[in-house]
C-alpha positions as CSV (number, residue, x, y, z in Angstrom):
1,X,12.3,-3.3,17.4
2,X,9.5,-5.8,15.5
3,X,9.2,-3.2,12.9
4,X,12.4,-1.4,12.3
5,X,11.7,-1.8,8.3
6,X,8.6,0.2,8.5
7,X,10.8,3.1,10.6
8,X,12.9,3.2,7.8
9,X,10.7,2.8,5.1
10,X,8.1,6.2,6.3
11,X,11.3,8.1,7.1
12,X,12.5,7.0,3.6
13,X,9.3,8.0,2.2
14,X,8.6,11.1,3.6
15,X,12.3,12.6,2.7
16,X,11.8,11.5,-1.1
17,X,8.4,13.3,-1.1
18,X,10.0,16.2,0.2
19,X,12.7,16.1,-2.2
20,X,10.3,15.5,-5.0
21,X,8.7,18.7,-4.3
22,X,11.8,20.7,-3.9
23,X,14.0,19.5,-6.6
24,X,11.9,21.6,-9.3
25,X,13.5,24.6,-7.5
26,X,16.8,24.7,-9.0
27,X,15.3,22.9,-12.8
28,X,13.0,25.9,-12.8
29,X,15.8,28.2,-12.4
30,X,17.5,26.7,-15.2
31,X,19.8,24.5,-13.4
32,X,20.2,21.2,-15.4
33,X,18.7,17.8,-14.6
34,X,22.0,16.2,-15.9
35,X,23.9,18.3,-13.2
36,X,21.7,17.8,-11.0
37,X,22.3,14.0,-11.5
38,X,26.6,15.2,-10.8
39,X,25.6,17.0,-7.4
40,X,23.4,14.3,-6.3
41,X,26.2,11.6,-6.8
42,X,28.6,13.3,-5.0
43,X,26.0,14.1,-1.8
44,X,26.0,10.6,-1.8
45,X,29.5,10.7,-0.5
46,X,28.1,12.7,2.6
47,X,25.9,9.6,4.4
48,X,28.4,7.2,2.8
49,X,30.9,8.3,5.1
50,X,28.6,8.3,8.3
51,X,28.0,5.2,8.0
52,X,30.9,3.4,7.1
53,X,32.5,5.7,10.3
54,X,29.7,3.7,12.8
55,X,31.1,0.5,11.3
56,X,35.1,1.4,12.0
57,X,35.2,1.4,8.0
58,X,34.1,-1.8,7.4
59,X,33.5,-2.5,3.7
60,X,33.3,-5.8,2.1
61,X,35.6,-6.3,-1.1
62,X,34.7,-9.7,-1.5
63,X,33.5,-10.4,-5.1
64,X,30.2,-11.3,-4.7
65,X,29.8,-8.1,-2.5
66,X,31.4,-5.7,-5.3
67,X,29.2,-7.4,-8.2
68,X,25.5,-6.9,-6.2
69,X,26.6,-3.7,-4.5
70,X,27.8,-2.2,-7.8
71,X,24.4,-4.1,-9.5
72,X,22.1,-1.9,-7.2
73,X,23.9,1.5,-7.9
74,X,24.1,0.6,-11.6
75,X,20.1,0.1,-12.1
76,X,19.3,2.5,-10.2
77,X,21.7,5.7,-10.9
78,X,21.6,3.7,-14.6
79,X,18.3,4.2,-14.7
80,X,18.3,7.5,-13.9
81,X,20.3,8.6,-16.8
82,X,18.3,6.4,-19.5
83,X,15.2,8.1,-18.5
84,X,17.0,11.4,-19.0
85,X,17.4,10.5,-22.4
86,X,14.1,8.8,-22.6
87,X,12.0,12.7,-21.6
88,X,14.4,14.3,-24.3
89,X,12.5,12.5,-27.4
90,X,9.3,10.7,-25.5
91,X,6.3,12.2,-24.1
92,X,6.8,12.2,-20.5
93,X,3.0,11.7,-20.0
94,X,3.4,8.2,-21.2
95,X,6.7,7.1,-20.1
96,X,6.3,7.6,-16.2
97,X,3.5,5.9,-16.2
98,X,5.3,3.0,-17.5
99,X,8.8,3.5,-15.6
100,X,5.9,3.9,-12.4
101,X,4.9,0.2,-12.2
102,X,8.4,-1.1,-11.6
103,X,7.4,-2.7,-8.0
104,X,5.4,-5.2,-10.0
105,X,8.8,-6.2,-11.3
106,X,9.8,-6.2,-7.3
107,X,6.9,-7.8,-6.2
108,X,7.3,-10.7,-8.9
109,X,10.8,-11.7,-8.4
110,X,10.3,-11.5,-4.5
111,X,7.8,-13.8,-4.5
112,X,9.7,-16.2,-6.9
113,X,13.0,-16.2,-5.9
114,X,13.1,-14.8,-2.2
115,X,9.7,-16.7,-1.2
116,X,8.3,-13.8,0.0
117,X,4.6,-13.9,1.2
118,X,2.3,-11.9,3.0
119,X,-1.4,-12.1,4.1
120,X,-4.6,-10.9,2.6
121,X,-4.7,-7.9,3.6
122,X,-0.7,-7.2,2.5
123,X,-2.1,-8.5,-1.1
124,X,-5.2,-5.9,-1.1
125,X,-2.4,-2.8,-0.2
126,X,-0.4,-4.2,-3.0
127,X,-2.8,-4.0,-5.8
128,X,-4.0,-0.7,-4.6
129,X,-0.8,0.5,-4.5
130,X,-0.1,-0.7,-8.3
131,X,-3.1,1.2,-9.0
132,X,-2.2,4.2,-7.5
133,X,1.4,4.7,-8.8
134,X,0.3,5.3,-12.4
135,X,-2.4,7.9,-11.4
136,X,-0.2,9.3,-9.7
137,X,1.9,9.7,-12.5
138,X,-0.5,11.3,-14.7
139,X,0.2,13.9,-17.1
140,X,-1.9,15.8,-19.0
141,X,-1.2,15.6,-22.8
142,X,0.6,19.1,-23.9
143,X,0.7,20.7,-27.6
144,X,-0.7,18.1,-30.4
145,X,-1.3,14.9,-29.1
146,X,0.8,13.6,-31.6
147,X,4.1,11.0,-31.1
148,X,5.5,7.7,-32.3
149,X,6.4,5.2,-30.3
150,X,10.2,4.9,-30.9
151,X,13.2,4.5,-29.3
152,X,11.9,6.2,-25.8
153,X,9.5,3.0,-25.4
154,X,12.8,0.9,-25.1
155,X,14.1,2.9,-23.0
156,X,11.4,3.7,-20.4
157,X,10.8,-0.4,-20.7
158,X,14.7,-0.3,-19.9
159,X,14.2,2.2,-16.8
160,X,11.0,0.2,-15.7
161,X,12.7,-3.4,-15.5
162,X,16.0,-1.6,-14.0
163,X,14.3,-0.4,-11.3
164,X,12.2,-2.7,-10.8
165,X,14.9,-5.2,-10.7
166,X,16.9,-2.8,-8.4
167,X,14.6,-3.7,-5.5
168,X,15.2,-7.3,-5.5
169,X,18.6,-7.1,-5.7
170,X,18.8,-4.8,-2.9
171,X,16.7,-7.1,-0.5
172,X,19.1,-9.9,-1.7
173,X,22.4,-8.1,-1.4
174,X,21.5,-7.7,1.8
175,X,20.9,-11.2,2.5
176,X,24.9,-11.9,1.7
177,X,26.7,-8.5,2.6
178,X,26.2,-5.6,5.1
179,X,24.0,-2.6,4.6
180,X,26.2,0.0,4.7
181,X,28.8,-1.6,2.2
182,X,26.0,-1.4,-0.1
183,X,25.5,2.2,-0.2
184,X,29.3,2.5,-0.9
185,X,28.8,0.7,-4.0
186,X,26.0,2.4,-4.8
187,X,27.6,5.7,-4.2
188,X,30.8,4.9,-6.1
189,X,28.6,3.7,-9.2
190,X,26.7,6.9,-9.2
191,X,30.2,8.6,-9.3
192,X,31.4,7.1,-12.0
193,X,28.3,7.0,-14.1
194,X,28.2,11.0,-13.3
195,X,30.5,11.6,-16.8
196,X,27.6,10.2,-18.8
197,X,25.5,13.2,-17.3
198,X,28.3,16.0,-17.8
199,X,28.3,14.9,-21.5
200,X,24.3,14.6,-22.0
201,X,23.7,18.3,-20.6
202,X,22.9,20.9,-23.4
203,X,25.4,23.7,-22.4
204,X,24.1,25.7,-25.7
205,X,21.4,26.6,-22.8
206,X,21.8,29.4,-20.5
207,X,22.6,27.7,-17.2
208,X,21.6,29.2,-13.7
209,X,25.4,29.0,-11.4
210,X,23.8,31.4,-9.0
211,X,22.7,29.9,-5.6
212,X,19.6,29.0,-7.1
213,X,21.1,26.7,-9.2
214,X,23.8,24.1,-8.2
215,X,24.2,25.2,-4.3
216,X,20.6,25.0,-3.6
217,X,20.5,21.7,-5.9
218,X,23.5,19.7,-3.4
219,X,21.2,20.8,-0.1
220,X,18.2,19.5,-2.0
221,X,20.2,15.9,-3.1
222,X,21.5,15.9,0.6
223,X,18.0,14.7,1.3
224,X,17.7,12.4,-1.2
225,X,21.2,10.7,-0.9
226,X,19.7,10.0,3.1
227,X,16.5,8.6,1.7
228,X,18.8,6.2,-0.7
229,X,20.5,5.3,2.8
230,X,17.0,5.0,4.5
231,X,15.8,2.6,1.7
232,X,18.7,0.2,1.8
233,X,18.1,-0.1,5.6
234,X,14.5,-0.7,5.2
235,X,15.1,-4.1,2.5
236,X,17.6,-4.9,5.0
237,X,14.8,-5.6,8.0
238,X,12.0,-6.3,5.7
239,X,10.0,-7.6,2.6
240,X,11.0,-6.0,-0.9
241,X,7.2,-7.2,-1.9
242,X,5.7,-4.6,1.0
243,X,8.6,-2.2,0.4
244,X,8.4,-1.1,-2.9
245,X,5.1,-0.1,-3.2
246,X,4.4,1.1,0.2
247,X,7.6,3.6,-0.7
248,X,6.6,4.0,-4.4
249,X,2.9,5.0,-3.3
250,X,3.0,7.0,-0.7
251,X,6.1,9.0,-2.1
252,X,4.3,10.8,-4.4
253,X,1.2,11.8,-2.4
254,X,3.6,13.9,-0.1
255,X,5.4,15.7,-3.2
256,X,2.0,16.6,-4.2
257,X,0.7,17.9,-1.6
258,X,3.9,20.1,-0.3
259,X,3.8,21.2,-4.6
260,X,0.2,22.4,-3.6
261,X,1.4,24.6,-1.0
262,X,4.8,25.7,-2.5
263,X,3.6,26.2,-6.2
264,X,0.0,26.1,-6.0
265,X,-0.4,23.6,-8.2
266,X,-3.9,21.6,-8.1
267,X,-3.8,18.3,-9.0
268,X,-6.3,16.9,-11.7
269,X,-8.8,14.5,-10.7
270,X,-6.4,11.3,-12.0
271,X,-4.1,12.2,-9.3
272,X,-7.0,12.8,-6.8
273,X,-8.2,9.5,-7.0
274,X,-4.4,8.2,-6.9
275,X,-3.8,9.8,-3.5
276,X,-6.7,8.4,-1.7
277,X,-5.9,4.8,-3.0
278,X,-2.2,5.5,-2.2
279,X,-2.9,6.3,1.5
280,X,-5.5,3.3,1.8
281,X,-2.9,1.0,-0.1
282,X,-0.4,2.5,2.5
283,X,-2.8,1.2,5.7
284,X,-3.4,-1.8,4.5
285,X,0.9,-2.4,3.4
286,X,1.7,-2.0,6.9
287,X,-1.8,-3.9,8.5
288,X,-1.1,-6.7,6.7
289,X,2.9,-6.8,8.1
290,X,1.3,-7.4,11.4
């Protein structure tokens, strides 16, 4: 198949828009980000095992394959938990805008280190699509206004470069090592890291254990542990320059619309704009991979 990446990537895409919408569900109900982060670890275990079954088990332990497998869990599910900390003393308006343009942190170290190129028209979908991401992102301003930048601008720079470096590594890890022996890295870091989420919840809080709460959190994370798969498949067959925004993009647009339908929510005009660059930035991602 010429374009298995691209099979991967909008499958990969369209579940992490789905569980963008549907993960404020169980944090509206008062069910913890931090134990969402614990729940979404362990669902992890759940495609690991699929996968590693089709390949009679087959997991690399060589060193190189434990350092880059473990390097792409640890930015990512990493990442994850410094932004946690980052929303809990930064305006969140600000910081995903930042932690948004990671690709361009993708896109660079592609292009320098893997030789990555595409055409014109490949170039045009990834400028839109930087464009794009931070509208997407756009929050309006709540209460005063007022903040310092502190200690949540190093971190959100910290989340931005992580995942940003994430992609890169991913596309090279897979250059030296098998797909599916990446995931079980990533999956075991995202294990072990889970601790660090345990000990950052507030349990002075009320906390929702009903089904509303952690239950209805794993069947959520199920959908985002295979998108995690989904994405590791799609660096495997193609560029990490095309991947990471296409994914990064177009994401969003479906979270928003399926939060219009299930919340009502209408989107300001910043996010508006976003969308219809996102979808042309989309077009012209997978034109220019002709």
């Amino acid at each position: 198949m010429k374009k298995k990446w691209l099979l991967f990537a909008i499958t990969q895409t369209i579940l992490g828009g789905v569980w963008g919408a549907l993960i404020e569900i169980p944090d509206r109900a008062g069910f913890p980000t931090t134990l969402g982060y614990i729940i979404w670890s362990f669902t992890m275990i759940i495609p690991t095992v699929i996968t590693l079954k089709a390949v009679n088990w087959k997991v690399e332990y060589n060193r190189r394959a434990i350092i880059y497998g473990s390097l792409v869990g640890l930015f990512g599910a990493g990442g994850q938990l410094i932004l946690f900390q980052a929303l809990r003393i930064g305006p969140a308006f600000l910081i995903f805008p930042i932690i948004s343009l990671a690709p361009v942190i993708t896109i660079l170290l592609a292009y320098i280190f893997l030789k990555e190129r595409t055409s014109i028209w490949g170039w045009a979908g990834i400028v839109l699509a930087i464009i794009a991401i931070p509208l997407l992102s756009y929050q309006s301003i709540d209460g005063t206004g007022s903040f310092n930048f502190g200690i949540w601008t190093i971190l959100s720079l910290l989340v931005f470069f992580a995942w940003g470096a994430q992609g890169f590594i991913m596309k090279f890890a897979n250059k030296i090592m098998n797909a599916e022996s990446i995931f079980f890295y990533m999956a075991l870091t995202a294990i072990l890291l889970s601790p660090i989420a345990y000990f950052m919840t507030d349990f002075t809080q009320e906390i929702n254990w009903g089904f509303d709460g952690p239950y209805l959190a794993f069947l959520i994370h199920i959908i985002n542990a295979v998108a995690a798969l989904l994405l590791v498949y799609a660096y495997r067959y193609g560029k990490a320059m095309i991947i990471s925004p296409l994914t990064n993009a177009v994401s969003p647009v479906i979270t928003i619309i399926l939060s219009l339908v299930i919340y009502q929510v209408i989107p300001n005009g910043f996010i508006i704009v976003g969308m219809v660059i996102a979808i042309i930035a989309a077009f012209l991602l997978t034109v220019g991979e002709e």
